[in-house]
VOPAGU-2260 file (C-alpha; in pm, 1 decimal, decimal comma):
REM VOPAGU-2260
SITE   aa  ch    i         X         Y         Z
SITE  UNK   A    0    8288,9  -12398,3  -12835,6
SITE  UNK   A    1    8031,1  -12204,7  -12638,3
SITE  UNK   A    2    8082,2  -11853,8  -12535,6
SITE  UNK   A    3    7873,7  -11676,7  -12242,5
SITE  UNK   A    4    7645,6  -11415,8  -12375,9
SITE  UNK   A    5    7757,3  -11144,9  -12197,5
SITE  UNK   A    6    8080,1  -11193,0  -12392,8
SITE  UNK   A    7    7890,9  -11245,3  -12769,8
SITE  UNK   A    8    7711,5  -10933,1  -12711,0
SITE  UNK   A    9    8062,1  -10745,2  -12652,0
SITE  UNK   A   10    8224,3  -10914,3  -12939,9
SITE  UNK   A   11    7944,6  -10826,3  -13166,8
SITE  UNK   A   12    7960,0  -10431,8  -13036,9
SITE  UNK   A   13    8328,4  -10372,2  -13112,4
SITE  UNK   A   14    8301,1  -10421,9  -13534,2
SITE  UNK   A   15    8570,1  -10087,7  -13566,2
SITE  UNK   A   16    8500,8   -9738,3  -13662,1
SITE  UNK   A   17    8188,0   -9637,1  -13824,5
SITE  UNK   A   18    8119,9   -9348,8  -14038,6
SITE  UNK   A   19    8067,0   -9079,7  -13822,1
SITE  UNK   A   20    8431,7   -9141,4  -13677,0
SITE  UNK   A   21    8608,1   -9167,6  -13963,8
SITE  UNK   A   22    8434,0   -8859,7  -14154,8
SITE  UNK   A   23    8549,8   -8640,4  -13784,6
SITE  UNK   A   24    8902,6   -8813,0  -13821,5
SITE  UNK   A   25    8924,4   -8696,4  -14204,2
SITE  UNK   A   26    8817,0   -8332,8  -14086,3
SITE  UNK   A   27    9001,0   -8261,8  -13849,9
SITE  UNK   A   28    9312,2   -8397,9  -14063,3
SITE  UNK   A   29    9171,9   -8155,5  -14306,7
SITE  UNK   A   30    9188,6   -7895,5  -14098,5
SITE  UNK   A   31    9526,3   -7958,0  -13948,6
SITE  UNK   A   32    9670,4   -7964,9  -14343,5
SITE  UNK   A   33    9520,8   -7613,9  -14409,0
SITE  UNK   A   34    9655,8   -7412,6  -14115,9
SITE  UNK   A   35   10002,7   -7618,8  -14209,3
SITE  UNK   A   36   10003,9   -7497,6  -14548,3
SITE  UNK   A   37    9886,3   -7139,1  -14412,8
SITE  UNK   A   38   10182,4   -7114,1  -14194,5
SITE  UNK   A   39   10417,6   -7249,5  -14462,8
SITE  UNK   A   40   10315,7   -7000,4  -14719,6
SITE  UNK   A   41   10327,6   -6673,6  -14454,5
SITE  UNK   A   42   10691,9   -6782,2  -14378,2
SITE  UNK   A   43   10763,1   -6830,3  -14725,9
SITE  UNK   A   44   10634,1   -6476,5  -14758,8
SITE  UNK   A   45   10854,4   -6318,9  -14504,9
SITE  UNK   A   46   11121,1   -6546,0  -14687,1
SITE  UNK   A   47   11134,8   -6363,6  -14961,4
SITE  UNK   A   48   11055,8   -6015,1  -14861,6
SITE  UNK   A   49   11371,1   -6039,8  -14615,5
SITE  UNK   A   50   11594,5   -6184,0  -14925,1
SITE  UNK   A   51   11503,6   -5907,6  -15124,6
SITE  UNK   A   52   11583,8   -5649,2  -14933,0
SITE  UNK   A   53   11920,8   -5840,2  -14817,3
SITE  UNK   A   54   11980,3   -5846,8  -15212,4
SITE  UNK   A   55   11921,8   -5475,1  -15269,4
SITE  UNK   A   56   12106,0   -5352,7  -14977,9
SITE  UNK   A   57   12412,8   -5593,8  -15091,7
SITE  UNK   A   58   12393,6   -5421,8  -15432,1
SITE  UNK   A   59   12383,0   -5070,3  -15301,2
SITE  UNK   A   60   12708,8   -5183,8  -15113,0
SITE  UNK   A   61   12880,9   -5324,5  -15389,3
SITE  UNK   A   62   12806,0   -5008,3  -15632,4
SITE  UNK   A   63   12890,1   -4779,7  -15361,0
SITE  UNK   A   64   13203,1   -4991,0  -15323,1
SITE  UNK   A   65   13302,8   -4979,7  -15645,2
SITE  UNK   A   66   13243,8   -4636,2  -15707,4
SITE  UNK   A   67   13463,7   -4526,4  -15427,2
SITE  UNK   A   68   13729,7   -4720,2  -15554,8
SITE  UNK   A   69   13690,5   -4581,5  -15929,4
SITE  UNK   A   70   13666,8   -4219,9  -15775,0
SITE  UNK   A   71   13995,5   -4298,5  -15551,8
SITE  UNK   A   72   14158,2   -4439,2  -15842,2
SITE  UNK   A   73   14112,1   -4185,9  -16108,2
SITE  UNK   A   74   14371,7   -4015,7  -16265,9
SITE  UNK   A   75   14612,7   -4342,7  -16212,9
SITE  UNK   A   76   14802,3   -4360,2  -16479,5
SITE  UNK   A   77   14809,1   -4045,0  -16646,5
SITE  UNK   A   78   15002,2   -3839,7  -16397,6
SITE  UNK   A   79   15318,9   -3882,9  -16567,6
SITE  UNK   A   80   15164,3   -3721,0  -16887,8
SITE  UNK   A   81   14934,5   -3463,6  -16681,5
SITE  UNK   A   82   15232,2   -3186,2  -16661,5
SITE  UNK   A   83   15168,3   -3210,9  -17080,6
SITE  UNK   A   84   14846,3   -3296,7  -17117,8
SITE  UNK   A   85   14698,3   -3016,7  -16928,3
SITE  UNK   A   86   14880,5   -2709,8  -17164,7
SITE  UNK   A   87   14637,4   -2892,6  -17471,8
SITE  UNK   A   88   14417,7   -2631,2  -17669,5
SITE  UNK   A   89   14278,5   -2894,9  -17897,9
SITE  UNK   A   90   14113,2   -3202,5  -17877,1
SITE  UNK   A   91   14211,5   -3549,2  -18040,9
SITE  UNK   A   92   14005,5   -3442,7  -18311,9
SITE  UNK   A   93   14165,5   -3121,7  -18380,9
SITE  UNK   A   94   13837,6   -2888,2  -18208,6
SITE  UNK   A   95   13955,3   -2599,6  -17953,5
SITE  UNK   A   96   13891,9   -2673,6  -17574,2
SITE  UNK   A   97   13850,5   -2338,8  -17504,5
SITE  UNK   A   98   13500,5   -2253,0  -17406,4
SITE  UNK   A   99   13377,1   -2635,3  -17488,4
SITE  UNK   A  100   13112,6   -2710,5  -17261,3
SITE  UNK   A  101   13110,9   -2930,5  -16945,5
SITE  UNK   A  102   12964,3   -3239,4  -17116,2
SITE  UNK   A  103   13221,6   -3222,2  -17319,8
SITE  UNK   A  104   13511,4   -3217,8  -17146,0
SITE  UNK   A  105   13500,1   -3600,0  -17094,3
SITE  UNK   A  106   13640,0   -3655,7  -17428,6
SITE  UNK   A  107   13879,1   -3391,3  -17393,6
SITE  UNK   A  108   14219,9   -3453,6  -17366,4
SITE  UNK   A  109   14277,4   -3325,2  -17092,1
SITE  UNK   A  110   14383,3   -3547,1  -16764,7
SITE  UNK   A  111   14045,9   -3482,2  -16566,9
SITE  UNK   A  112   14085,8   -3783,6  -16281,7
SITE  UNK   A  113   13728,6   -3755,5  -16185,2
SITE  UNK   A  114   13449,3   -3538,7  -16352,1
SITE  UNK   A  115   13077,2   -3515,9  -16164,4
SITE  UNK   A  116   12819,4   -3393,5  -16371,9
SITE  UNK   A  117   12516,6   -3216,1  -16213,8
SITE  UNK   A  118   12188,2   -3431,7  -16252,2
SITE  UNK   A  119   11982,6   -3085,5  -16317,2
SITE  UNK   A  120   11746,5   -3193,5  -16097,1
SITE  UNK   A  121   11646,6   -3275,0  -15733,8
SITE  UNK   A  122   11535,7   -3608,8  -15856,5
SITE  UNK   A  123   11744,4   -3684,6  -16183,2
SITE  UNK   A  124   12092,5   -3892,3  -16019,5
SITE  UNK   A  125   12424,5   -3719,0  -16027,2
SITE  UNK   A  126   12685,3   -3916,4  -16275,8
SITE  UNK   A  127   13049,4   -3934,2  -16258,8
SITE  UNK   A  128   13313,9   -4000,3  -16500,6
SITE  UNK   A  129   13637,3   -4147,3  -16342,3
SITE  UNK   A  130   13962,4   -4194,8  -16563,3
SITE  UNK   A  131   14229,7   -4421,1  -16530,3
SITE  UNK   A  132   14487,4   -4581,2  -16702,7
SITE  UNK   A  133   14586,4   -4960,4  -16641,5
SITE  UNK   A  134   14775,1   -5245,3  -16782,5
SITE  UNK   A  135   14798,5   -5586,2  -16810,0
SITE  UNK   A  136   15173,0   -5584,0  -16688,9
SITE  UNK   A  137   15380,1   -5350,3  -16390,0
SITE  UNK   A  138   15543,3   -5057,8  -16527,8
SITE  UNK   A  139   15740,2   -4839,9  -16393,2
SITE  UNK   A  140   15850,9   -4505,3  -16606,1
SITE  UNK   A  141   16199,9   -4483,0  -16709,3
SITE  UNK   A  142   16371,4   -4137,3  -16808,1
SITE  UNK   A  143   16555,6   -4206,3  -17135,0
SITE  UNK   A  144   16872,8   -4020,4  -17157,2
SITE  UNK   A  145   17083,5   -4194,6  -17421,6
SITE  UNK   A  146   17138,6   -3974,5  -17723,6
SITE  UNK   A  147   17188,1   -4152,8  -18105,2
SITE  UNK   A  148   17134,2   -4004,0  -18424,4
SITE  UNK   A  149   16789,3   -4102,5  -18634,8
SITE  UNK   A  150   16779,5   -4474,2  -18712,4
SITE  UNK   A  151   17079,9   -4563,7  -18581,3
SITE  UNK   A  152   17063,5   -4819,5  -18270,5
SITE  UNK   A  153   17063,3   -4772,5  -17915,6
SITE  UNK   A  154   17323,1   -4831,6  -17706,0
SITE  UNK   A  155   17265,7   -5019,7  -17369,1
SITE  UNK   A  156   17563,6   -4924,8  -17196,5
């Protein structure tokens, strides 16, 4: 088979890519991986800074939440033993609660539903002590008003 010149000399000029082409080609793939990988790691950045503040502002709800409830909730509980509780001079362990300071009073028994102690400071946080009483089962106080003599059984009429 005989082929014109004109079509040799093309076939002999397309042999593919040479160096010069392919070392541009691997450059500018180069290139287009790096500002990829840039713009991946900034949002990755902004990621995380916007997670951690949702996670701290979620936490500052929850406590806040929480300690509402605990200050709402104190003194549940104890108000049918509050009338009594409050005439006490001593402590459970037998100390006077007259002039006992502040801190103190906590462990007093004494039905204080919420106490807030003073931090001291502009920058030292403010704590609270909330009491409550809770069970694992509804109750509901009863007045007993049966009369029997010492060790003898009640009647449930």
């Amino acid at each position: 088979m005989n082929l014109p010149t004109r079509l040799k000399s093309r076939l002999a000029a397309q042999q593919g890519a040479g160096i010069v082409e392919t070392m541009v080609g691997i450059l500018i793939g180069l290139v287009v991986m790096v500002v990829t990988f840039n713009i991946v790691a900034v949002a990755e950045a902004y990621k995380r800074v916007t997670i951690g503040a949702a996670d701290a502002q979620i936490t500052g709800f929850l406590s806040q939440f929480m300690g509402g409830r605990d200050a709402g909730n104190g003194g549940a509980g104890i108000t049918m033993s509050a009338a009594e509780l409050i005439k006490c001079t001593h402590d459970e362990s037998g100390n006077a609660l007259l002039g006992m300071p502040d801190t103190r009073l906590d462990v007093a028994v004494r039905p204080i539903p919420v106490l807030v102690t003073d931090g001291g400071a502009p920058g030292v946080s403010d704590s609270f002590i909330a009491l409550s009483a809770g069970a694992p089962h509804v109750m509901w106080p009863v007045d007993f008003t049966a009369t029997s003599e010492a060790g003898a059984p009640i009647d449930s009429e």
